[in-house]
Every structure is written in structure tokens, then in C-alpha cells.
C-alpha angles and dihedrals in degrees: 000000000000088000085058095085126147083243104054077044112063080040106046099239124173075212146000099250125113128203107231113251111243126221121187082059107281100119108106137203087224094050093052103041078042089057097036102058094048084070100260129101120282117206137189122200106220103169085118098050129105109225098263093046082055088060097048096050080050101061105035082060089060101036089069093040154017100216123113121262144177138240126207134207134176104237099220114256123200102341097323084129088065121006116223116217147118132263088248088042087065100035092056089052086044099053089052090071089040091110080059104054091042093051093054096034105237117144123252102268107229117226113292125220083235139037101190135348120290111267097210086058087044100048093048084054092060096037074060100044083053093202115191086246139037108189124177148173142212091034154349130293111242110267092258093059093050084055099045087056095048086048091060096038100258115144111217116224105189118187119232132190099200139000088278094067090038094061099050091049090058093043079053094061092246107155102215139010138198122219114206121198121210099261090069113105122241130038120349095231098211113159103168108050123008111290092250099060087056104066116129117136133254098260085042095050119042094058092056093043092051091049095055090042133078091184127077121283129219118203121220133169135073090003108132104138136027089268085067089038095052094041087059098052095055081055083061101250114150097222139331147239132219128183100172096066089042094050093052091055116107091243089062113094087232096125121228109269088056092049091053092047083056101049090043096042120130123224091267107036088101125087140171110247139157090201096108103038107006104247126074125291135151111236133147109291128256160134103310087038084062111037095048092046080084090062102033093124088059105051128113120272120240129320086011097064088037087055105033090058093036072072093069106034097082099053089044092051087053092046090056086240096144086162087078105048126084109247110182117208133154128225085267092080100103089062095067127127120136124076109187116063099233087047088057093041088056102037089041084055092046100048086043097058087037085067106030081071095048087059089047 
């Protein structure tokens, strides 16, 4: 039986499917109890939470179900805990979205003390809130904390962009991985080498993954549907996950105009991009995409560029402009049907098993 997996099992899933964390807040606590108590694995994505935030989060999850979730958090890489750069430095990437904050009248935010929470802070929340899962992307925890979560009884999911990665996720004691093809939507989470040099597809990547892993492998990228799911079973993965389909239900804090862009995509409206964060993600192209291809040598670094632009976001989500927020969305798009999370979770295990049979 194709639900039967090591991974649902250690888990107790009804099946091994994960719903995709979500940064940018759009991780919700009703997408993930919905998820989780149709038998698959909820996630919420907490990298831009403060610690108590993170609690919270924690315990409102738990207050609506017993099933088991995930939380996700970014593992700083370079100096992204604590960006290094001069006055001058922020007000010259400033100053380069300046046209933006003028045209939607939104005064020029003046350097913060902090870009982003502090991830020691964050990642004691989550070791607290003791989810069944930590998952987490761009790195590895430290050893300590692998054994601290194995210790409480938290299984660790890393993401990895090639074997490489893979590898040294398994070296560093991590349980599972998930291995995301390029298609996915969202940021390419390479740690190793830069993101665009990481860049093999889904049907490319988790062979080779599975073969230099002992561990089991998640599949992620382009898998909307049981065909994808199916597909990524017979190249030996354990289980996917998929954050497109997720991010189109009803439950996501994705707002209605980017649901609808979801559900209405064609096949090349993505495209990767660092305009929006700084550092590279896959999302439906558009304006600010385009215009800010042209300067792409001059933006802010992670988490600058992510917080400068989150300033704008609101007013342009107010003003309608959906040509200058950031909408993530992988390949898959197209695929896209359902609209409430329990409805996905069931029609992804029937089509699954639908095909499963066809190949049998």
C-alpha cells in the first residue's frame, strides 16, 4: 500500500504527504489543523516570528488537534542573523525602491535595530513548543540542537537542492530530507553551493538523492496531484511535499486575488527572482520581477531586501497592485483544482491510489 511509508509511519499519517511551510506569513494555524486532521502533515512556516509569537502559534495548533505538525525555521546562513553593513550601505538599497514607496505613498522606513528575529530566541521557541516535526531550510542545526530534538522526540526534515546537501544532512544526524526540485515555488533553499547553481529538476533529483541517502527521502517540486505523487514514489522517495496546492486553499493567508492567480496561471507566468527578499525564489511573474531584474546586482542582501519590500506589501495589497508583491508559486500551478485543504488531502490520496494501480 503506497500510504504505508516508513515516514507516515513514524508519524502516524494517514498518508505521506506534507503540506509546504509557508514564509512571508502565509502559514496559517487553519491550514495546518485543516491538513493535519485529514491525516497528512500540517506545517507552519515561523522564520518571521519573534519567540513568543512562535509559542503562541504552538499552542493554538494544539489547542484545535492531536495530530502531529511541523514547524519550520530558515538556519542563518552567512550573516543573515544579523546583517553586517554600513548606514550608507542601507540607505543606498533604500533609495533604489524609493519610486515604489513614493508611488504608494508609504514613508521611507528608517534603519531598524533588527532585520529579522533572533534565531537563537526562535529556535528555543520551537525546541518548547516540542512539535512532532522541525523542519528547516538553507543549512544544518548545530549537533546539540539535533540531539536536543531527538531527545524530546522531535524528528528533524532538512531540505536539500542536490546530493551534496543531502549528504551532509544525513553526516549531521538529521531523520528525513526533502529534496526540492527547481520547479517548487518559493525560495531555492541551497546551502552548499549559490541557489543558481542548484538548479536539477524534480524527476532529475530525488533519484540521485535516494541513492546517496540512507535516510528517507521526501519529494518536493512540481507535485500537485497523485500523478506527481505517484511518480515520486516509483523514484524511491518515501513521501512529498507540496506548497502550491496548499497555498491556493481557502485556509492559506494567501488573499483572494493571489488565490485566484493561482488557480488561473499558465504554464510560464513563474519565474526565479531575488527581487523580493534578496535571495532566490520561484513566484508568478510580474512588474516589480521585471523591473528590478535590471538591478539585480545592486539589491539588498537577505533579510534587507525581505524587510525593506514587506513595507510595501501592505499598501500594495490595499491598492490592488499585485504587480509589486511577491506571489510564490511553483511550475505545478496549472494543476490546481481544489480550493479547501481537506478537499486536496482526499483527492490527492484518491488519484494517487488511482494511479498507483494503473502502474500495477
Amino acid at each position: 500500500m503506497w500510504r504505508n511509508t516508513e515516514f507516515s509511519r513514524r508519524l502516524g499519517l494517514a498518508a505521506p504527504i506534507i503540506q509546504g511551510p509557508f514564509g512571508n506569513g502565509m502559514s496559517t494555524v487553519d491550514l495546518v489543523v485543516a491538513v493535519a486532521e485529514a491525516g497528512a502533515l500540517g506545517s507552519f512556516g515561523v522564520h518571521h516570528l519573534a519567540a513568543d509569537a512562535i509559542r503562541d502559534v504552538g499552542a493554538q495548533i494544539r489547542s484545535r488537534t492531536q495530530r502531529p505538525f511541523a514547524l519550520n525555521l530558515w538556519i542563518p546562513l552567512g550573516d543573515a542573523d544579523d546583517p553586517q553593513m554600513t548606514d550608507r550601505q542601507f540607505v543606498t538599497y533604500r533609495e533604489l525602491l524609493r519610486p515604489y514607496f513614493e508611488e504608494l505613498r508609504v514613508p521611507l522606513p528608517s534603519r531598524p535595530e533588527r532585520f529579522a528575529p533572533r534565531y537563537a530566541e526562535q529556535l528555543e521557541a520551537v525546541l518548547e513548543v516540542r512539535p512532532a516535526v522541525f523542519s528547516f531550510v538553507f543549512g544544518v542545526p548545530s549537533h546539540d540542537v539535533i540531539e536536543r530534538c531527538r531527545s524530546a522526540g522531535i524528528a528533524t526534515l532538512g531540505t536539500a537542492t542536490t546530493p551534496s546537501e543531502a549528504k551532509l544532512l544525513e553526516t549531521s544526524g538529521v531523520d528525513m530530507i526533502v529534496a526540492t526540485g527547481f520547479e517548487a515555488g518559493g525560495h531555492r533553499a541551497s546551502f552548499l553551493k549559490p541557489a543558481e547553481e542548484c538548479l536539477t529538476g524534480t524527476l532529475a533529483l530525488v533519484p540521485q538523492v535516494v541513492d546517496a541517502v540512507r535516510v528517507p527521502v521526501i519529494a518536493a517540486g512540481g507535485i500537485a496531484d497523485g500523478r506527481g505523487i505517484a511518480a515520486a514514489l516509483m523514484l524511491g522517495a518515501q513521501g512529498v511535499q507540496i506548497g502550491t496546492a496548499f497555498l491556493a486553499c481557502d485556509e492559506s493567508a494567501a488573499d483572494s486575488l493571489y488565490r485566484e492567480r493561482l488557480l488561473n496561471s499558465e504554464p510560464t507566468q513563474t519565474a526565479l527572482t531575488k527581487s523580493f527578499t534578496g535571495r532566490l525564489a520561484r513566484g508568478l511573474r510580474n512588474q516589480f520581477m521585471d523591473d528590478m531584474a535590471r538591478h539585480e546586482s545592486a539589491l539588498a542582501p537577505y533579510p534587507v531586501q525581505r524587510w525593506l519590500t514587506a513595507h510595501l506589501k501592505s499598501a500594495a495589497s490595499k491598492a490592488g497592485r499585485s504587480d509589486l508583491v511577491a506571489m510564490w508559486s511553483g511550475q505545478s500551478a496549472p494543476l490546481l483544482r481544489h480550493r479547501k485543504a481537506s478537499q486536496l488531502v482526499e483527492a490527492l490520496i484518491t488519484q494517487t491510489t488511482a494511479a498507483v494501480a494503473r502502474f500495477s
